[in-house]
N, C-alpha and C positions, 0 to 999 in steps of 0.2 A: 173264538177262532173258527172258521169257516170250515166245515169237512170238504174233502175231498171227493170229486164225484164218484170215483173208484173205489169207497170206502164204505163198507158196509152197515147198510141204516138202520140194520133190525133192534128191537127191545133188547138192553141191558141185563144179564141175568142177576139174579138176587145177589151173590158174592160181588159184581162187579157194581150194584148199587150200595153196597155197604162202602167198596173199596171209595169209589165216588166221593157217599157222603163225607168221608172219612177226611179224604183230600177238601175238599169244600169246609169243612171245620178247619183244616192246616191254613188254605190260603186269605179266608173270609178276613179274617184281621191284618192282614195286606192289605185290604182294597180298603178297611178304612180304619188305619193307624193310630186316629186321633182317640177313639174310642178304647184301644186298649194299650194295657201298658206292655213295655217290654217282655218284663219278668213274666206278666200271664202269657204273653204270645210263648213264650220258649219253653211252658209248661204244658201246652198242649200235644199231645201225644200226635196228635194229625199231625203239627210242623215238624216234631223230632223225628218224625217216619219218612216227611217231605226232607231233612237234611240227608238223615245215610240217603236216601235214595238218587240224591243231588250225589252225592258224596263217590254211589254205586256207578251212576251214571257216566261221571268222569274220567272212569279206567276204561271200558270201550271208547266212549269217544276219542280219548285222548291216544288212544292205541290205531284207530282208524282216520285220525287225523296227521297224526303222523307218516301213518303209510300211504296217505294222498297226499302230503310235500315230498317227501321222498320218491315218489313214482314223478310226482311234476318233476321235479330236478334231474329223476334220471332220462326223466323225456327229452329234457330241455337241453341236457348233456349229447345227447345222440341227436339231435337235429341240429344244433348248431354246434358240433365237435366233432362227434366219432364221427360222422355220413362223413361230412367235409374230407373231414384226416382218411377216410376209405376211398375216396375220389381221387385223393394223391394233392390235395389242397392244403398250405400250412392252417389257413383261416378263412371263413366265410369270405366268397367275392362278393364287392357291393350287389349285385343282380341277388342274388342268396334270397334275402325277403321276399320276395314277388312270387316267385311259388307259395312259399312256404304261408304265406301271410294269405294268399287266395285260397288254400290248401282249408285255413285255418275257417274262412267264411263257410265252404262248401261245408264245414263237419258242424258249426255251429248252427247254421239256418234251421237244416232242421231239429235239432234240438228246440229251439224257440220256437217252432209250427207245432211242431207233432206229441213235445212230451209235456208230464205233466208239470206245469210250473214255469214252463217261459225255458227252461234252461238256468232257472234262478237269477237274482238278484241283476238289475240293471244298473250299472256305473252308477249313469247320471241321474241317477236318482237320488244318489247321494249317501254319503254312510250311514249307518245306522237305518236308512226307511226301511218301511214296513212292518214284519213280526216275525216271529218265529216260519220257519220253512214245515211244510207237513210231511211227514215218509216217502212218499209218493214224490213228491219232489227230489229227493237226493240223486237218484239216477240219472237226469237230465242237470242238475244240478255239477256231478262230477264230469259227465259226457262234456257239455258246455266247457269249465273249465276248465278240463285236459286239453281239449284240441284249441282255446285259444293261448292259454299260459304257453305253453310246450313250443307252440308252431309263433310264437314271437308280439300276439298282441300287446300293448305296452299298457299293464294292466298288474296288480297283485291278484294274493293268494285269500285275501285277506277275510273278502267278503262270499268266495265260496265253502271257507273252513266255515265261517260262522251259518250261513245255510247247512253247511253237512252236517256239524255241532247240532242245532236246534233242531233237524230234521231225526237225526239218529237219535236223541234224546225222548223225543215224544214217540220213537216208535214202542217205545214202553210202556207207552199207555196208550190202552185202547180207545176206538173211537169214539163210543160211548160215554167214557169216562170223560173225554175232553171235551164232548157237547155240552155234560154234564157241569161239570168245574175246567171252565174257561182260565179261571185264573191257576189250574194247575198248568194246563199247559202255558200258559206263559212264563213262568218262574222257570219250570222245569227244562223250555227253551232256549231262554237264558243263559240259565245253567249249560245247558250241553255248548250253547256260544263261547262264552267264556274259558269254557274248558279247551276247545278248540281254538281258540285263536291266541291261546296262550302260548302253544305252541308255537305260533311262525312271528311272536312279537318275543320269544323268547325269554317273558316274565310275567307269572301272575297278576304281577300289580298293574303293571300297563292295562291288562284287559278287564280289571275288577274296575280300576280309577273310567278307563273310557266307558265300559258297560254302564257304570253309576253316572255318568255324567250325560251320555247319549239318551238314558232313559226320559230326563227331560223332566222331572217331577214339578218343580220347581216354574218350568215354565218361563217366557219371559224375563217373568222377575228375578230367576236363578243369574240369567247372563247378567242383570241389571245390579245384582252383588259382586259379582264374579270378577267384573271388568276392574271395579274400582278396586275392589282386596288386591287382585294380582297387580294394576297401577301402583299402590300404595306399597307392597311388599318388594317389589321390584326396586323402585327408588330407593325403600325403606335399607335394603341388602348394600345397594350401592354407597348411599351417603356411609354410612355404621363400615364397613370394610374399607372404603374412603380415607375416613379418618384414619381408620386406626391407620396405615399405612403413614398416612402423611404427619401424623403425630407420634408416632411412634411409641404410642402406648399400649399394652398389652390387654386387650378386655377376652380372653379365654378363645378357645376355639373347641367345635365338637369334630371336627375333623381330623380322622388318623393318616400320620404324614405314612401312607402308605407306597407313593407315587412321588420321584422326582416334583418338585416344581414346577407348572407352568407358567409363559405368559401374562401379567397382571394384564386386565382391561385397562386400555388408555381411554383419552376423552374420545378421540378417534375414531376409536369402536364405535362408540354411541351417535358421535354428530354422520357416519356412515350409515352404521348399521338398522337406523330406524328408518331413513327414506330407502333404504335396501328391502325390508319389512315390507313399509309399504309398496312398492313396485313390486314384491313376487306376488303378495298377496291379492293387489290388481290384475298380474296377469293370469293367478291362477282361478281368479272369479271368471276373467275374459274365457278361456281354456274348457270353463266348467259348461258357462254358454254355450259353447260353440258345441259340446257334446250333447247339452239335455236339445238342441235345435237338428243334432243328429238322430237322435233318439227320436222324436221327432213324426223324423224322415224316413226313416227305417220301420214306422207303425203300418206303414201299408208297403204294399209290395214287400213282403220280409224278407222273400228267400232272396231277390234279385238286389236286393238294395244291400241288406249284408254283405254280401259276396263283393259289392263294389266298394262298402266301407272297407269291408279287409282287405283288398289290396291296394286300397288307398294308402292306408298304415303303410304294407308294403314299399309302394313307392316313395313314402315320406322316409323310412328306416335306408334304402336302398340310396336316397338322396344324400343322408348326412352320410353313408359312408363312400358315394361317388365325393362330393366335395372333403372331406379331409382325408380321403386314403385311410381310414382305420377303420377296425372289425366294427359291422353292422351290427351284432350285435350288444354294443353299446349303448344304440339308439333304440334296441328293441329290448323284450321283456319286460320286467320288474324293475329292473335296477336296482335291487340289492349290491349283486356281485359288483356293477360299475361303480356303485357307492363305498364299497369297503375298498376298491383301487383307488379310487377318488379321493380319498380322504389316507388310506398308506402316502400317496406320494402327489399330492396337487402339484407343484413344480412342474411335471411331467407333462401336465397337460396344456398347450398354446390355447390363449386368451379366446382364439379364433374359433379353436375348437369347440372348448366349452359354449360357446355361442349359439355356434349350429349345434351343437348338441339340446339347447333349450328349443332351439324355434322348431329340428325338426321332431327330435323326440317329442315336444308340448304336443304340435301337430296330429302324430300320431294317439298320443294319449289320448287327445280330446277326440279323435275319431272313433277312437275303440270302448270310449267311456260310452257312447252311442249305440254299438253295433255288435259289440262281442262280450264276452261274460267275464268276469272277474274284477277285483277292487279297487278303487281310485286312491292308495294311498301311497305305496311304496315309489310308484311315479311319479309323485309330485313333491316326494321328501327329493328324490336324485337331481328334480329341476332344481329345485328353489337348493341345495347346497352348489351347485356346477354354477348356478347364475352368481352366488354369492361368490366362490371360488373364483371367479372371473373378474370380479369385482375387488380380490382382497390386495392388487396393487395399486390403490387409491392410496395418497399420503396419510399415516396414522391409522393405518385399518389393518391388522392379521388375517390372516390365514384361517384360522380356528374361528375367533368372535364373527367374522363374516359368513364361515360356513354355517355355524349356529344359526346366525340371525338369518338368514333364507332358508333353511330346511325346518325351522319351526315357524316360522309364517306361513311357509307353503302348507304343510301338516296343519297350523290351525283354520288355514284357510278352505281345505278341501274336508275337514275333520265337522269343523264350525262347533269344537269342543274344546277352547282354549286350556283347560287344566291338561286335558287327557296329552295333549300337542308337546306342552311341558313336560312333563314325566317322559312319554316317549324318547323327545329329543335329549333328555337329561340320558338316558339310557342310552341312547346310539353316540353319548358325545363322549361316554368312558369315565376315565380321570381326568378330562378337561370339563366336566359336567358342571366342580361347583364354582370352580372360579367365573366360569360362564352364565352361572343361570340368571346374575339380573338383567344380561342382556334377553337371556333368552325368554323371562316372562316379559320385557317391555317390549319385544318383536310377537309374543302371542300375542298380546296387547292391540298392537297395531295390526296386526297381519288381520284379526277378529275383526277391529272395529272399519277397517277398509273392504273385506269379505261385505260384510254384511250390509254396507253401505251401498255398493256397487249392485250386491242381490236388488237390495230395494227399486235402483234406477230400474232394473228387468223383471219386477213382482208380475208385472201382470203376464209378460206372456211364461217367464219361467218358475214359477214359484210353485205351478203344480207338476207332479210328479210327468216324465214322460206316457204314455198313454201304451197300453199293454200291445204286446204284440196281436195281430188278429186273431181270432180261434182257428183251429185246425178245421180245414174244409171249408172256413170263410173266404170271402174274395181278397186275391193279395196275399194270403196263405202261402201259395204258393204249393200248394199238394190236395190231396183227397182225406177223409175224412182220417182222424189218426186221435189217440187218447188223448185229453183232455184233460185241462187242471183250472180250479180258481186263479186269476191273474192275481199275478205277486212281484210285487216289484223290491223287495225287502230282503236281508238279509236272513 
């Protein structure tokens, strides 16, 4: 891990090289596994030190991760709620984003010129890049994602918890210590990740399954397992549940009839929901494009080019609510909350709507995954279930199986972590989760193997990360000389 220029270089004192070594004995058997066994790793006092401390670590995180979704939402409540309602307005008028959305470049630019760390983590760079965020970061990291989350970028939360998590985590250990034992701070990064993004995924597991599967150990080869097990178990669920139905034989179940009955999957579902799969997961590769080519564009000229991404967004959100008359808000943020309305009452929503809602909401996504700070994930679960929603009056296709099969394509499309996409979407799908899920692994399935296919046609010009913003006081900066950080394009 790269120190920070602001971070002081001097010789480690004798305690803080004991501390070191100590940690360097905890994580050494990390870095090469093959050599020792379980049982000795867990008997070394260095890693049982490195647990409680993980263990420590987790209750501030977790306590200042929470108070930065709460403060977003109350932001996001008073910009696009109370002003409005103070004004003498029942709801945002379509014009609403164009301030607010240019409001949002003016606060971000210079966070990405002047502070240390870019202002954290770039969209389009994709989930999971990078490493751990350093202390020094987190300031510009929060500044970033208040003024784009709050003021309407169409962006999560996702990917600045996991900076503030790994930043607040390693401010535990000194600098020294991390020059020292490299592989504490990464663990210990992690750690504070995980902790924090468990929070706005609302379950441990989601963020232990994505962290393990993002870390990428495995390599190539891992996806080259992955693909066929989930093919193979997905079928495997369908045929076995199949039967039993249509024979009406009784072969056990582990599930507690806790939940009324749903909908059984028809053949329907599937001859639909897989070219449904593939088309969001096309368009959210196309979408992804279009932002790391903004990103880009945005490496020079920062401050001025920002400011015209964001109120680009602005007029893309400002557009879908001139053509369907409904709150702009819809089009803007997260889409969480349009998601939990979306999924209470689809009916409610004309075919029309959800339409413009893809093309202009996508729009904006993919400009803001370019230009403004925060996570590409909760955006692209609200596309791919609205596109699917629009799609579940096809003959022989539901409501429920259609919205599954677009919101976990899209999720593993933007994710590029087909387990993690699973479990997520099993989570957000409730008690419709298990009757759904062989749909839902043979749309990770697909949504995966179309992602990645599509990446390939554009390896050469998009495969590497967007290019860091300028340094402060460089040309294109767009300011005079101001602190400074190692470029980090990473959560």
């Amino acid at each position: 891990m790269a120190q920070s220029s602001r971070e002081p270089q001097g010789p480690a004192s004798p305690r803080g090289a004991q501390a070191g070594a100590a940690e360097r004995e905890a994580v050494r058997p990390v870095q090469a596994p093959e050599t020792v066994e379980l049982h000795d790793l867990l008997r070394t006092s260095g890693y049982r030190r490195m647990l409680l401390l993980s263990a420590l670590v987790g209750i501030p995180v977790s306590l200042l991760a929470f108070g930065f979704v709460a403060l977003e939402h109350e932001m996001q409540h008073g910009v696009w709620v109370s002003l409005p309602h103070a004004l003498g307005l029942s709801a945002p008028p379509w014009w609403w984003p164009l301030p607010c959305l240019t409001l949002a470049g003016l606060l971000v630019a210079p966070c990405v010129t002047r502070l240390p760390g870019h202002g954290g983590h770039v969209p389009a760079a994709g989930f999971g890049a990078g490493g751990p965020s350093l202390p020094s970061h987190v300031p510009g990291v929060v500044l970033a994602a208040l003024a784009s989350l709050s003021l309407g970028a169409v962006l999560g939360p996702e990917a600045p918890l996991m900076a503030l998590g790994s930043g607040l985590a390693l401010a535990v250990v000194r600098s020294a210590q991390r020059a020292e034992a490299p592989q504490l701070a990464t663990v210990l990064g992690t750690a504070g990740s995980a902790a924090a993004i468990s929070t706005i995924f609302g379950s441990p597991l989601v963020a232990a399954v994505l962290l393990i599967e993002a870390a990428g150990i495995g390599g190539p080869q891992l996806f080259a397992l992955i693909l066929p097990s989930l093919l193979a178990s997905g079928v495997g669920a369908l045929v076995f549940t199949g039967f039993g139905r249509w024979t009406g034989l009784d072969v056990g179940s582990l599930k507690l009839p806790l939940e009324a009955p749903v909908p059984h999957l028809d053949t329907g579902d599937f001859l639909w929901g897989l070219p449904l799969a593939a088309l969001v997961a096309a368009g959210v590769a196309g979408l992804t494009t279009l932002g790391r080519r903004t990103a880009a564009w945005t490496g020079r000229r920062t401050v001025e080019r920002t400011v015209l991404c964001a109120a680009a967004v602005g007029v893309c959100i400002a557009a879908y609510a001139l053509a369907t008359g409904r709150d702009p808000a819809e089009a803007a943020l997260s889409g969480q909350s349009t998601l939990a309305v979306l999924a209470g009452d689809p009916h409610a929503w004309p075919v029309s709507a959800l339409l413009l809602l893809v093309l202009f909401k996508g729009l904006g996504w993919a400009v803001s995954l370019g230009s403004l700070r925060g996570g590409p994930i909760f955006p692209s679960i609200l596309l791919g279930a609205a596109f699917g929603t629009a799609c579940s009056g096809l003959p022989g296709f539901g409501t429920v199986p259609a919205m599954a099969a677009g919101l976990t394509a899209a999720a593993t499309a933007v994710m590029r972590l087909p387990v993690s996409a699973v479990v997520l979407s099993s989570l957000l799908l409730g008690k419709d989760a298990a009757e759904d899920i062989p749909l839902v692994v043979l749309a990770a399935v697909v949504g995966f193997a179309v992602g990645e296919l599509l990446r390939n046609r554009t390896h050469g010009e998009d495969a590497a990360a967007p290019p860091a913003p300028p340094a402060p006081g460089a040309p294109g900066a767009g300011g005079g000389p101001g602190p400074g950080g190692p470029a980090h394009t990473g959560p």
